[in-house]
C-alpha positions as CSV (number, residue, x, y, z in Angstrom):
1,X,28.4,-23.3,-45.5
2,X,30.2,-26.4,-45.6
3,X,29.5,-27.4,-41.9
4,X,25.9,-26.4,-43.0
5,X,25.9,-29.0,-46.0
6,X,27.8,-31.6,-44.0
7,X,25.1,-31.5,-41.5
8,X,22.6,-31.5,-43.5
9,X,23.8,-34.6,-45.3
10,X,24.6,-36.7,-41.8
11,X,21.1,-36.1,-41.1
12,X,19.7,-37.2,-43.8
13,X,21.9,-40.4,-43.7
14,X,21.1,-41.0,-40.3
15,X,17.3,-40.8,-41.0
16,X,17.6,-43.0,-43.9
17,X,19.3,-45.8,-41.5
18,X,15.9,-45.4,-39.3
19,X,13.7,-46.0,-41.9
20,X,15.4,-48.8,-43.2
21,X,15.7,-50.3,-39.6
22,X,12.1,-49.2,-39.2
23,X,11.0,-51.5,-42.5
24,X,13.8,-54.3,-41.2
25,X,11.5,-54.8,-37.9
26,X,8.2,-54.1,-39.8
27,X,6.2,-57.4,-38.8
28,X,6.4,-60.2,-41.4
29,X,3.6,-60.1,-44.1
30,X,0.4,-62.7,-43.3
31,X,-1.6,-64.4,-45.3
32,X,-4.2,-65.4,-43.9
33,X,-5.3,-68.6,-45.8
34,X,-9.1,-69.7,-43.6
35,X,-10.4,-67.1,-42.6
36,X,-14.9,-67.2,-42.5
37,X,-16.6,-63.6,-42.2
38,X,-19.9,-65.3,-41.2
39,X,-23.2,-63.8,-41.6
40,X,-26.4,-65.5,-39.0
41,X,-28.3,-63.1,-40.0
42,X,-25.5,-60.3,-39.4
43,X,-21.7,-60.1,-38.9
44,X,-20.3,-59.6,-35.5
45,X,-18.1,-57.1,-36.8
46,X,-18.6,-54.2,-39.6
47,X,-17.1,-55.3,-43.2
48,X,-14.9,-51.9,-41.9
49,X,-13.7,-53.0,-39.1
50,X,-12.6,-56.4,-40.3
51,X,-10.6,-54.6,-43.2
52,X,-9.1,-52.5,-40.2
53,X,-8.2,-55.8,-38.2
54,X,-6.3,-57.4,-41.5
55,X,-4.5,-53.4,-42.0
56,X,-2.9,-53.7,-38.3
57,X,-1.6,-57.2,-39.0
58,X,0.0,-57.0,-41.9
59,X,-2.6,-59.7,-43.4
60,X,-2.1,-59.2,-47.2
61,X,-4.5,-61.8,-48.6
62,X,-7.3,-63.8,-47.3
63,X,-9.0,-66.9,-48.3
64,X,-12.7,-65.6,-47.9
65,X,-15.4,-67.6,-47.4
66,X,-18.6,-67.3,-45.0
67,X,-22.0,-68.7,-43.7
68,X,-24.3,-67.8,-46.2
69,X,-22.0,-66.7,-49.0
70,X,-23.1,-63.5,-48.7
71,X,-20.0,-62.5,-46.2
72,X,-17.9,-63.4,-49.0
73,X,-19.5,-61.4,-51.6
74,X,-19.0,-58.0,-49.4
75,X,-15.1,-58.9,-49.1
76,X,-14.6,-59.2,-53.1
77,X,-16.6,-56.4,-53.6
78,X,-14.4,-54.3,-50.9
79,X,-11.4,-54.1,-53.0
80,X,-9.4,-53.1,-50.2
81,X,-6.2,-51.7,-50.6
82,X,-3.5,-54.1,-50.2
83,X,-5.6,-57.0,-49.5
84,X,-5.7,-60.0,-52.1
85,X,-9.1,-61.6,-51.2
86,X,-9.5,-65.4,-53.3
87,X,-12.8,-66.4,-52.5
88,X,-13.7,-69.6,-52.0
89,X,-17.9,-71.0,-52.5
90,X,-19.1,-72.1,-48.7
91,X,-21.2,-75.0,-49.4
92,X,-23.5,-74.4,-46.7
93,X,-26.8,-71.4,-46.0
94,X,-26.8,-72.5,-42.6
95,X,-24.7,-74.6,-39.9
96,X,-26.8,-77.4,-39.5
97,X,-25.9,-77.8,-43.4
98,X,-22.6,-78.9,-42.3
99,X,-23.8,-82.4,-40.9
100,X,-25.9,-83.3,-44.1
101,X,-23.8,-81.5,-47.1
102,X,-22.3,-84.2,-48.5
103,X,-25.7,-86.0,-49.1
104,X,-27.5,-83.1,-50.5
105,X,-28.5,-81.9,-54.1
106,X,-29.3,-78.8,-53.2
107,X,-26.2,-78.3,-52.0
108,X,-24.4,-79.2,-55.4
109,X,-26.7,-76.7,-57.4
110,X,-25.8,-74.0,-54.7
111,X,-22.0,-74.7,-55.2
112,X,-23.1,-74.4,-59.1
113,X,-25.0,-71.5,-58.6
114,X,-22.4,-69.6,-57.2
115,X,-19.2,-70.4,-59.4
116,X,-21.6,-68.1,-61.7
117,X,-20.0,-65.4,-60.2
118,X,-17.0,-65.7,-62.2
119,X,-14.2,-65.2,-59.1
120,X,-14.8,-68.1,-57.3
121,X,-11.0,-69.8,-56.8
122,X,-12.4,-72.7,-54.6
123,X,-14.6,-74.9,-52.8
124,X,-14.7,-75.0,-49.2
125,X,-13.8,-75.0,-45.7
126,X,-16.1,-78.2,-45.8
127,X,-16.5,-80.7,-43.2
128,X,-16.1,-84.2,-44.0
129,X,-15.1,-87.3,-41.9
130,X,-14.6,-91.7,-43.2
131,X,-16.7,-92.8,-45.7
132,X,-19.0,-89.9,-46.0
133,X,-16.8,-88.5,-47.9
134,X,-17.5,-91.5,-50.8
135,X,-21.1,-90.1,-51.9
136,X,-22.0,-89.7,-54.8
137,X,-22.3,-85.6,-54.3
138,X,-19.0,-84.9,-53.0
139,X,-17.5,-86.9,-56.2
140,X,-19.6,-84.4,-58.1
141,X,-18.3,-81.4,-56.0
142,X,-14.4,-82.8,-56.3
143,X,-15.2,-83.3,-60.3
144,X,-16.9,-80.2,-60.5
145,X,-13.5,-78.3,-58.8
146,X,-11.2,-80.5,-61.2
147,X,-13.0,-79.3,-64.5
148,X,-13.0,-76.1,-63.4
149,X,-9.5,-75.7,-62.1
150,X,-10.5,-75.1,-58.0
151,X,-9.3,-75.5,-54.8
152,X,-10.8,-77.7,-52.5
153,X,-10.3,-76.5,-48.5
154,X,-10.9,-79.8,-46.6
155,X,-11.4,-80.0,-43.0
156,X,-11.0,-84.3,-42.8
157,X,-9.8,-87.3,-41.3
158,X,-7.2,-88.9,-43.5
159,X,-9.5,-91.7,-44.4
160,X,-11.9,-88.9,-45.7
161,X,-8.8,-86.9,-47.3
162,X,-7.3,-90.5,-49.1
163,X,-11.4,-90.6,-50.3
164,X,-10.9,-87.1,-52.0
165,X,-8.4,-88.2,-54.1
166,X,-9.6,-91.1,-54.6
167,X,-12.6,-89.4,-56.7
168,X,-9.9,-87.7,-59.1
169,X,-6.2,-87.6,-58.7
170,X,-6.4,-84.7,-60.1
171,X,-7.9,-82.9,-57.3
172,X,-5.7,-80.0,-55.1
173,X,-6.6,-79.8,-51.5
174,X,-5.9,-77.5,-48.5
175,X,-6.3,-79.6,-45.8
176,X,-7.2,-77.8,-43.0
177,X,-6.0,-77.7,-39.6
178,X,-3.5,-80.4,-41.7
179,X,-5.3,-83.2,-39.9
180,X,-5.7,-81.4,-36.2
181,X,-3.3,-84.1,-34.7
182,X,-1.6,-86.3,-37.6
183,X,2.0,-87.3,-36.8
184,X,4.3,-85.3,-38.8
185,X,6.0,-87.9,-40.3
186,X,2.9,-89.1,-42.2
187,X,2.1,-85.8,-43.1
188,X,5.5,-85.6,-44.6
189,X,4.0,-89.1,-46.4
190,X,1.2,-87.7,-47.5
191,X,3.1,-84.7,-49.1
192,X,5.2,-86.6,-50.8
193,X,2.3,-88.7,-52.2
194,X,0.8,-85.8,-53.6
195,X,3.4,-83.5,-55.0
196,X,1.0,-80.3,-56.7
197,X,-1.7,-81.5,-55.0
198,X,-1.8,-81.6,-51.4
199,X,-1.3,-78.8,-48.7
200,X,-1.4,-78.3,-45.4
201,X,-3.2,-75.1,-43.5
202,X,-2.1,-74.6,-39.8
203,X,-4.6,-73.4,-38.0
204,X,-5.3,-75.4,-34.5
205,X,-2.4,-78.0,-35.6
206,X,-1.0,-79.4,-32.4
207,X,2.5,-80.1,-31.7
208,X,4.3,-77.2,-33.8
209,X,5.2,-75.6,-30.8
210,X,6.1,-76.8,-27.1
211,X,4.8,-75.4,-24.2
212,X,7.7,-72.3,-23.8
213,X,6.4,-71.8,-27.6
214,X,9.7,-73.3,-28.6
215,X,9.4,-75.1,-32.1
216,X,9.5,-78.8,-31.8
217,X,12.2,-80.9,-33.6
218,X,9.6,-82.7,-35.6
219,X,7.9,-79.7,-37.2
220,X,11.3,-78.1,-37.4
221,X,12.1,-81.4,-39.7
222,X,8.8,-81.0,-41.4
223,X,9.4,-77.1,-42.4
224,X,12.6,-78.1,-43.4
225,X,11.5,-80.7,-46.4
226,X,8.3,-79.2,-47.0
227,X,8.2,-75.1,-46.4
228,X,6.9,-75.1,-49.9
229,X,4.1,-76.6,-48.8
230,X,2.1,-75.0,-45.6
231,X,-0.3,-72.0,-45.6
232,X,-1.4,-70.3,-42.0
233,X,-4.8,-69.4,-41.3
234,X,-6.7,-67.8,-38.2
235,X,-9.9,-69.8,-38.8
236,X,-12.4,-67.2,-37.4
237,X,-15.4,-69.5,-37.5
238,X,-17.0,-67.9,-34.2
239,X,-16.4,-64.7,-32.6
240,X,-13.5,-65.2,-29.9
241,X,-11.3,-65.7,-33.2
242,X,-12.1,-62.6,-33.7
243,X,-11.6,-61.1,-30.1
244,X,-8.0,-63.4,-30.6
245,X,-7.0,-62.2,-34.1
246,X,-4.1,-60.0,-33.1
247,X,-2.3,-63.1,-30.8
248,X,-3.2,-65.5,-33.5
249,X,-0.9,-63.9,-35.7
250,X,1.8,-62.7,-32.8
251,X,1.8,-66.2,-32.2
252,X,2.8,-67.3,-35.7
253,X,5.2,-64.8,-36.1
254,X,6.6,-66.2,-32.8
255,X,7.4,-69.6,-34.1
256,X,8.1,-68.2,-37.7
257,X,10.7,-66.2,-36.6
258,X,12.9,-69.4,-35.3
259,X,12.8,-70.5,-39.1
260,X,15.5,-69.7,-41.5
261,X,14.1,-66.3,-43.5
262,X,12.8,-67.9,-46.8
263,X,11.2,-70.8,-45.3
264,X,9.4,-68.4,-42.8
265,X,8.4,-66.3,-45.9
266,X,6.7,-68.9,-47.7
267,X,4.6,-70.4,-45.1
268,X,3.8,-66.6,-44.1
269,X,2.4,-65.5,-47.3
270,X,4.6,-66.9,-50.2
271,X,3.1,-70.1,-50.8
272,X,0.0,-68.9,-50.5
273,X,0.6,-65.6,-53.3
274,X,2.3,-68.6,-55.2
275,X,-1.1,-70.8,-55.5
276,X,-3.8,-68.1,-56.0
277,X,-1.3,-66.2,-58.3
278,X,-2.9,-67.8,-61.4
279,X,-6.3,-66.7,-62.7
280,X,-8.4,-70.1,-62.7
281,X,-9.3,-71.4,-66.2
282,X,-13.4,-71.2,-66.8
């Protein structure tokens, strides 16, 4: 009997090690901060099989926004297990609208139209480049996001993103692709300048990695000062992100995983849960 109980009990110890070395190599948590379910007229992909793409990857929040809205609407009102989606109001119906935007009324009273929904936490991915970014519309859209305590996702030149704030220091930006190809040590400048207000979303950035996928010194650096301050996105504005999803995110858990733990964690998903933890006042 006691050879029975004493094997019953190693068993049971050794499958409680497996499971806890089963959850230790569990793939880090994602979240995936631009992310566009796009709708011209219809999605590439089932609202099911999107939710089943986030599932396998460990993606536990999404920044949702699409082309029309309408994309958006279907992810909120999924309430998927798991997933934390924080919409964000796409200010355009239709891609050409992202080459006349900033210089359109109608635009305005569709960015209006839709905060009426009551769950909006932002404005964007919008396009803006230079001085376009200094009409009088996208001060109202940047006011607009102030009074109401939004995000703004900003896919910008610096000149454009310096423009931003220049319409209210008070603004918060996610600045995607964190300017494609600006040298991390201004971006490091730029954080500084803009401590609570200025972020920087990864998707497409150059330079993080070398060619062996080896994290450069410079970004290395960067994560080091700033870890508090980087969100990861796949950007899935056309269908091959889709077809990529899976890499996408094997390849930020590549480079991730040559960070110290907690710096890792928070550009994975902590920063992120950190921002859109808050409800938005409204």
């Amino acid at each position: 009997m006691r050879f029975r109980h004493g094997l019953i009990l190693a068993l049971s110890l050794l499958a409680a090690a497996w499971g806890g070395n089963a959850r230790a190599q569990e793939p880090l948590e994602i979240f995936d901060a631009h992310l566009h379910y796009n709708q011209e007229p219809n999605p590439f992909y089932q609202l099911d099989q999107v939710l089943e793409i986030f599932k396998r990857n460990r993606v536990i929040g999404i920044v949702a926004t699409s082309r029309p809205n309408k994309g958006t609407h279907q992810l909120v009102d999924s309430k998927a297990p798991g997933l934390l989606v924080v919409p964000f109001i796409r200010p355009y119906r239709v891609r050409s609208d992202i080459q006349t935007w900033f210089s359109d009324p109608a635009i305005y009273e569709l960015v209006k139209s839709e905060y009426e929904r009551g769950y909006y936490r932002g404005i964007g991915e919008f396009h803006i480049y230079g001085k376009s970014a200094a009409s009088e519309w996208v001060k109202k859209i940047v006011d607009f996001a102030v009074e109401r305590d939004l995000y703004l996702h900003a896919h910008c030149d610096e000149e454009a993103l310096l423009i931003l704030f220049g319409h209210n220091p008070k603004a918060r930006i996610i600045w995607a692709h964190t300017g494609f190809s600006t040298p991390p040590q201004r971006v490091a400048q730029l954080l500084e300048q803009h401590p609570g207000a200025l972020w920087g979303e990864l998707s497409y950035r150059s330079g993080i990695t070398d060619g062996s996928g080896k994290l450069t010194a410079e970004w290395k650096a960067l994560f080091a000062r700033h870890a508090d301050r980087f969100l990861l996105g796949s950007d899935t504005w056309i269908n091959e992100r889709w077809f990529a999803y899976d890499g996408i995110m094997n390849e930020y858990r590549a480079w991730l995983a040559q960070l110290p733990p907690e710096q890792a964690k928070n550009i994975a998903h902590g920063n992120a849960r950190r921002l859109f933890a808050a409800r938005p006042r409204g």
